[in-house]
C-alpha positions as CSV (number, residue, x, y, z in Angstrom):
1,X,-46.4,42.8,-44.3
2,X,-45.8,46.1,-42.6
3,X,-42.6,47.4,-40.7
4,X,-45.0,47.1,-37.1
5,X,-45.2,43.2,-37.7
6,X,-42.0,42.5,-39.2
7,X,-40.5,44.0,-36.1
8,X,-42.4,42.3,-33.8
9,X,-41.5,38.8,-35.4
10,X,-37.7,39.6,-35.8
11,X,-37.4,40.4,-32.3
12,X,-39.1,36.8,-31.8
13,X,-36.2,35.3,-33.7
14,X,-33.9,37.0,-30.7
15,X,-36.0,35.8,-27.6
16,X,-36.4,32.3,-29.4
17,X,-32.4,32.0,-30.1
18,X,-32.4,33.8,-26.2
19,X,-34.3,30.7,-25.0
20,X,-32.8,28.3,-26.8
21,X,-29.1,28.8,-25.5
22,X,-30.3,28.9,-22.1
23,X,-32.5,25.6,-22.6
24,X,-29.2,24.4,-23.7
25,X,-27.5,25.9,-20.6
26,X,-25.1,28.0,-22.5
27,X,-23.8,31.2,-22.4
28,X,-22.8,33.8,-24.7
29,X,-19.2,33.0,-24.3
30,X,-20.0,29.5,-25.0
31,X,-21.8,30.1,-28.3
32,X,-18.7,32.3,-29.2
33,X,-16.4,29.2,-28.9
34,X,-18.5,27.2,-30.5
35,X,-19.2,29.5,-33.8
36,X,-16.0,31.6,-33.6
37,X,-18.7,34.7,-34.1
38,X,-17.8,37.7,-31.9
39,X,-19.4,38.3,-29.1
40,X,-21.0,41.5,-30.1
41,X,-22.8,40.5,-33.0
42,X,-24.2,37.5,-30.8
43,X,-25.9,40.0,-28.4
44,X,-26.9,42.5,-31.2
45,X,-28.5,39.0,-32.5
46,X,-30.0,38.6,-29.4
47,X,-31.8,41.9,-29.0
48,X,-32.6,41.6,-32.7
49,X,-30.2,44.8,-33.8
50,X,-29.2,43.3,-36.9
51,X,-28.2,46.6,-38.1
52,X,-24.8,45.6,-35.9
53,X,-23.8,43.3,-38.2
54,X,-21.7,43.6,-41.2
55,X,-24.7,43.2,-43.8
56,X,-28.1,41.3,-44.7
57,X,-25.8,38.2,-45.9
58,X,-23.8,37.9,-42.7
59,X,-27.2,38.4,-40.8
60,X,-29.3,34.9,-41.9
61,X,-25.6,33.2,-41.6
62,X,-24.7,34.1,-37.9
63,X,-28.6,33.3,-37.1
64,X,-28.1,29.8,-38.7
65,X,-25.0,29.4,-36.9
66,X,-26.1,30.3,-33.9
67,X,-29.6,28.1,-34.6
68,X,-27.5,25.2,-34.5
69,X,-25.0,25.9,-32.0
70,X,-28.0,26.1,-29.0
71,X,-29.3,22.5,-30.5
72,X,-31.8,24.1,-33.1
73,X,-31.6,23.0,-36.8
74,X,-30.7,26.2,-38.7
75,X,-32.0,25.2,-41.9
76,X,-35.1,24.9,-40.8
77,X,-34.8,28.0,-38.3
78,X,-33.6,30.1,-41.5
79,X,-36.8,29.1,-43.8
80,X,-39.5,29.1,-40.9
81,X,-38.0,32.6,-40.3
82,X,-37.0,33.6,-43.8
83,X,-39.3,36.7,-44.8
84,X,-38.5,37.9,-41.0
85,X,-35.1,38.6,-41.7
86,X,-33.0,41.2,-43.5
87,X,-32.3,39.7,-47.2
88,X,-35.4,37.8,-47.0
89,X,-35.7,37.6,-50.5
90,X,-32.3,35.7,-51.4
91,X,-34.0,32.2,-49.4
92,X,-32.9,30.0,-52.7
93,X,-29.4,30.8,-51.9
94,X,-29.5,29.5,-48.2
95,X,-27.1,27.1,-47.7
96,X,-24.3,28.4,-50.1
97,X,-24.6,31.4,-48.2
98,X,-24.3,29.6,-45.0
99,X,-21.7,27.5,-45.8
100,X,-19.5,30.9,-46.6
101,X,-20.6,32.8,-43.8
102,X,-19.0,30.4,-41.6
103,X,-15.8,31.0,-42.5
104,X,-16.4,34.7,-41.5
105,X,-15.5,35.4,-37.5
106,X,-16.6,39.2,-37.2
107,X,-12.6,40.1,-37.5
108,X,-12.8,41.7,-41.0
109,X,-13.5,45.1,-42.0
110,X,-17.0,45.5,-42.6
111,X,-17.4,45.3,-46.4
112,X,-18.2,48.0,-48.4
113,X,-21.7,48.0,-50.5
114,X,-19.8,46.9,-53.8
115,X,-17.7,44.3,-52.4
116,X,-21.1,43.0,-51.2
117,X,-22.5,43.0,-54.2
118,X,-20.0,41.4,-56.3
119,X,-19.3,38.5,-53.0
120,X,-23.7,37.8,-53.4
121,X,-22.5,37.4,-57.0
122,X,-19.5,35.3,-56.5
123,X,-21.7,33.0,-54.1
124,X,-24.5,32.7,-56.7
125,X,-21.9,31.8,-59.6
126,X,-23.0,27.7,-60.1
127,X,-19.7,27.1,-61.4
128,X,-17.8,27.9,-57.5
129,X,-16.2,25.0,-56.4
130,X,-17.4,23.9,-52.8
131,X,-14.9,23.4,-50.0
132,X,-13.5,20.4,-49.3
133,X,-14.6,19.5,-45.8
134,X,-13.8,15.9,-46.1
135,X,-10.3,16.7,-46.5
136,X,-10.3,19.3,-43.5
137,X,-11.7,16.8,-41.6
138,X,-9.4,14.2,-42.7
139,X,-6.1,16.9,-41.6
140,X,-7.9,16.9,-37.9
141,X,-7.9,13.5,-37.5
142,X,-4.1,12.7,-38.2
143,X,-3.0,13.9,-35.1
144,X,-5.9,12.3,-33.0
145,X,-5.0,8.9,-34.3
146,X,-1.4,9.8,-34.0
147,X,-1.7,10.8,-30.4
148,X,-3.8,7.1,-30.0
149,X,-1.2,5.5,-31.4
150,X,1.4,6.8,-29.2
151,X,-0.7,6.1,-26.4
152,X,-1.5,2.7,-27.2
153,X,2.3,2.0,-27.7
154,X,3.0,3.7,-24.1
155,X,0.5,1.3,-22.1
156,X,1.8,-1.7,-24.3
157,X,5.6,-1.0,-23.2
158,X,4.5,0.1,-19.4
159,X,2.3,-3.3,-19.4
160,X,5.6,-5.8,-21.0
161,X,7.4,-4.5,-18.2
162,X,5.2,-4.4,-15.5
163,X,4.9,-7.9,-16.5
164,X,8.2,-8.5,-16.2
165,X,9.2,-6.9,-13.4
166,X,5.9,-9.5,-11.5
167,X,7.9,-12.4,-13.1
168,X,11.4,-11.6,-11.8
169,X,10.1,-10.7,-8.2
170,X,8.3,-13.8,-8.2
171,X,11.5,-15.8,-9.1
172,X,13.7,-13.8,-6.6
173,X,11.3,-14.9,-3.4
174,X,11.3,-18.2,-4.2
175,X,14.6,-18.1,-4.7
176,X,14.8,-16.8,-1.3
177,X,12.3,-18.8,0.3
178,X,13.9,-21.8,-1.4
179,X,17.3,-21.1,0.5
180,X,15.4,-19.9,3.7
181,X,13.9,-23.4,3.9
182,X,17.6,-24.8,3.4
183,X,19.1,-22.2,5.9
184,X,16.4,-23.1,8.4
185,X,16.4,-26.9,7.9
186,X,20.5,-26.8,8.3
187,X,19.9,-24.8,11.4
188,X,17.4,-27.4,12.7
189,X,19.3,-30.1,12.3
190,X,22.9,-28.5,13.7
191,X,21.3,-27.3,16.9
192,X,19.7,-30.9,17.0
193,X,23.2,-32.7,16.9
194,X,24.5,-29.9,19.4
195,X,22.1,-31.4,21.8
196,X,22.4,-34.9,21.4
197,X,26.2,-34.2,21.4
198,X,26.2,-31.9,24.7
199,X,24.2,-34.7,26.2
200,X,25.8,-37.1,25.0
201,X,29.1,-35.5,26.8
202,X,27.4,-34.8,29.7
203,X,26.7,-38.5,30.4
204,X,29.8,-39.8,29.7
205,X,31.6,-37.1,32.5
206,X,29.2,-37.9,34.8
207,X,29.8,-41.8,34.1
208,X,33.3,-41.1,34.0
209,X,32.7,-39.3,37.5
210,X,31.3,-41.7,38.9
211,X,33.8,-44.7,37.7
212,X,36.7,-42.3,39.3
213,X,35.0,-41.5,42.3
214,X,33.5,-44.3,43.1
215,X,30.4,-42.8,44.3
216,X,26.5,-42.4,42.9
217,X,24.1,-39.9,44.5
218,X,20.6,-41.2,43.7
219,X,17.1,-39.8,45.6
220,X,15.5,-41.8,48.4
221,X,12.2,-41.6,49.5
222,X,11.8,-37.7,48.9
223,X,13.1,-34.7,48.4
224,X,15.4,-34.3,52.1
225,X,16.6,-37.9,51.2
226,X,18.9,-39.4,49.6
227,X,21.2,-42.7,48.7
228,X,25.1,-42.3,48.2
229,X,26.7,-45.4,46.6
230,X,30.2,-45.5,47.6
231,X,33.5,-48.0,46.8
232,X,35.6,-45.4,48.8
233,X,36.7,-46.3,52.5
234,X,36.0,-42.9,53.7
235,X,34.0,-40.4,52.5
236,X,34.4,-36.9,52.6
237,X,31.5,-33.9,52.3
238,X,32.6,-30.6,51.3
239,X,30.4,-27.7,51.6
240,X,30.8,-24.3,49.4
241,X,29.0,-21.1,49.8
242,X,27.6,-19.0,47.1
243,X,26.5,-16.6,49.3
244,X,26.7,-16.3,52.9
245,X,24.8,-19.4,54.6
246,X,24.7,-21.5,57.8
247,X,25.6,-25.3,57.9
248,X,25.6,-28.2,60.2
249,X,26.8,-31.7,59.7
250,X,25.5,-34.9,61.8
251,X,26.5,-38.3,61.7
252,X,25.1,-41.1,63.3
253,X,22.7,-38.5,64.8
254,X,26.1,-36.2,66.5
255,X,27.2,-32.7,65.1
256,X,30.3,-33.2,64.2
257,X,30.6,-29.5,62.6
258,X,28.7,-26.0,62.1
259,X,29.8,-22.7,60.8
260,X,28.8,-20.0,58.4
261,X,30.2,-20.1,54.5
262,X,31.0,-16.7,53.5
263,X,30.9,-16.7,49.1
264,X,33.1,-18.9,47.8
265,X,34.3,-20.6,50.7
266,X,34.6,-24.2,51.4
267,X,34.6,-26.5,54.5
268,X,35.0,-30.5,54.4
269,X,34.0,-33.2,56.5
270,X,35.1,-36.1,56.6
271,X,32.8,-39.0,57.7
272,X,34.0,-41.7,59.7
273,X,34.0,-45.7,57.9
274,X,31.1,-47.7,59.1
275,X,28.8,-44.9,58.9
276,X,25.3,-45.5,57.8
277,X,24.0,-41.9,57.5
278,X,24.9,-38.3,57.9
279,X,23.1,-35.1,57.8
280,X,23.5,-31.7,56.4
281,X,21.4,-29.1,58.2
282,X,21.3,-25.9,55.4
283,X,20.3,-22.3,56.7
284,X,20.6,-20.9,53.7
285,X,20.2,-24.1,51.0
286,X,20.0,-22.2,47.6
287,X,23.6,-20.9,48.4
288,X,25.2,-24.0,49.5
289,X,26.8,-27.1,46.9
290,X,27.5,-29.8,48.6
291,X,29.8,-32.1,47.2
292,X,30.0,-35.9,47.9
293,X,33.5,-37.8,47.0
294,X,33.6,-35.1,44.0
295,X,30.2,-36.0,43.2
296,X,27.5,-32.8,43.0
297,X,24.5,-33.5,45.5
298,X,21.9,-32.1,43.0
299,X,18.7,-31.3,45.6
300,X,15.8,-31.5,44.1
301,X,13.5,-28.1,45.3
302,X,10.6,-29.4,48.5
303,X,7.4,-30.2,47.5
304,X,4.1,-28.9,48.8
305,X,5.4,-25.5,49.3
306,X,8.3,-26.6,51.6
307,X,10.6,-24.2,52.0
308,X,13.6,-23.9,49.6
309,X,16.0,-22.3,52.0
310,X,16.1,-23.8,55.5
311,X,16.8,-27.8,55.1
312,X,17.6,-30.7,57.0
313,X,18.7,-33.4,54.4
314,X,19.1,-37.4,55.2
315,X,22.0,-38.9,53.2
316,X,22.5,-42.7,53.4
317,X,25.5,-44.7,53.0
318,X,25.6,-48.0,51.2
319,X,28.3,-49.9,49.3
């Protein structure tokens, strides 16, 4: 094969490498990480200057290396390639010499032609031992797993006490629900007897009242009338303002009093025995208590819209 069409091929080996790491979207950097091979001897790859590079042997090694760092197979790359490259005749020793070239990063001194010599020598010798990548590989791992481990221990302690954390919340709000309930039932039940007790009371004064006085104020036939029940022998209206209000009183159908109540003061009538009826005219009703033998007139408010203020109301007398 002549040098034309040796050269043409090797700088196929570049543009086919080329390719390949930008099929496999990488960059230069990229391969660098990957094979720890500087980046200069990658690009003299590249353009197919393989006079950059330390020597023949490092040559087909950094090619293989980089073959199988784009996703090609470098074995196979190597021998389809073999006569193409410098060194071309030392094929047999292939993979011993790839196996040591990888171990070389382009940091070193570039070897002198008798230390290459006598390292093609060493590499040849059947009797090197290989390395040991099962137990590099092994010294990786350790700290992985260790790592997993610790992981694995993390989640397991943040999991225990996530779970009991749930558990004591969930006891604490029943806990409070459970003396809510109580709280809110005792509540219930006081403000129930306060009630029936207040009601209670309020019946007996006003029976009590009424056994003193003598005298029950009951409604008639409707709202402006009313019935007074009365023991007494005479009985006597008082009249108090709240606020400033007009009153009359009538009996038998005759005035027998009218004046304005300023707030807080008080006029009584008294109405003669034998009486039947009187009335109380109110010009100002919802400011004016009227008060019958000590017994509260309690007037109920006019129905259909009848006015609340300005009232004429019938009381009847019976024994």
């Amino acid at each position: 094969m002549d040098k034309e069409d040796k050269n043409q091929k090797s700088v196929n080996i570049g543009q086919l490498l080329r390719k390949a790491r930008v099929d496999a979207g990488m960059s230069i950097d990229d391969v660098q990480k990957k094979t720890k091979i500087q980046k200069r001897y990658l690009e003299a790859i590249e353009e197919d200057n393989f006079a950059a590079l330390p020597g023949d042997f490092y040559v087909r090694a950094f090619v293989k290396q980089f073959a199988d760092a784009v996703g090609l197979n470098g074995s196979e790359f190597i021998q389809k390639y073999d006569q193409d490259l410098p060194g071309g005749e030392n094929a047999n020793s292939i993979d011993n010499e790839s196996r040591e070239g990888q171990n070389y990063n382009g940091n070193q001194p570039e070897p002198a032609q008798s230390q290459q010599s006598s390292q093609r020598t060493a590499r040849h010798d059947p009797s090197s031992p290989e390395p040991n990548h099962s137990g590099w590989n092994m010294r990786k791992l350790v700290p992985i797993v260790g790592i997993v481990i610790i992981v694995v221990i993390i989640i397991g302690v943040i999991w225990v006490g996530a779970g009991k954390l749930a558990h004591h919340n969930s006891n604490s709000a029943s806990s409070t629900t459970s003396v809510s309930v109580s709280s809110d039932s005792y509540s219930s039940k006081a403000s129930s007897s306060s009630k029936q007790k207040a009601a209670e009371d309020k019946a007996k004064a006003k029976s009590k009242n009424t056994k003193a006085t003598g005298t029950q104020i009951t409604k008639g036939a409707n709202e402006n009338e009313y019935n007074v029940k009365t023991n007494e022998k005479k009985t006597k209206v008082n009249l108090k303002g709240t606020a400033k209000s007009w009153s009359a009183v009538s009996v038998n159908g005759s005035q027998v009093w009218q004046g304005t109540l300023n707030p807080n003061q008080t006029h009584e009538v008294t109405i003669p025995a034998n009486s039947k009826d009187f009335n109380v005219n109110l010009g100002n009703a919802t400011a004016t208590d009227i008060t019958i033998n000590g017994q509260k007139a309690n007037l109920e408010k006019p129905a259909n819209n009848g006015s609340a203020q300005v009232r004429n109301v019938t009381f009847k007398l019976t024994k």
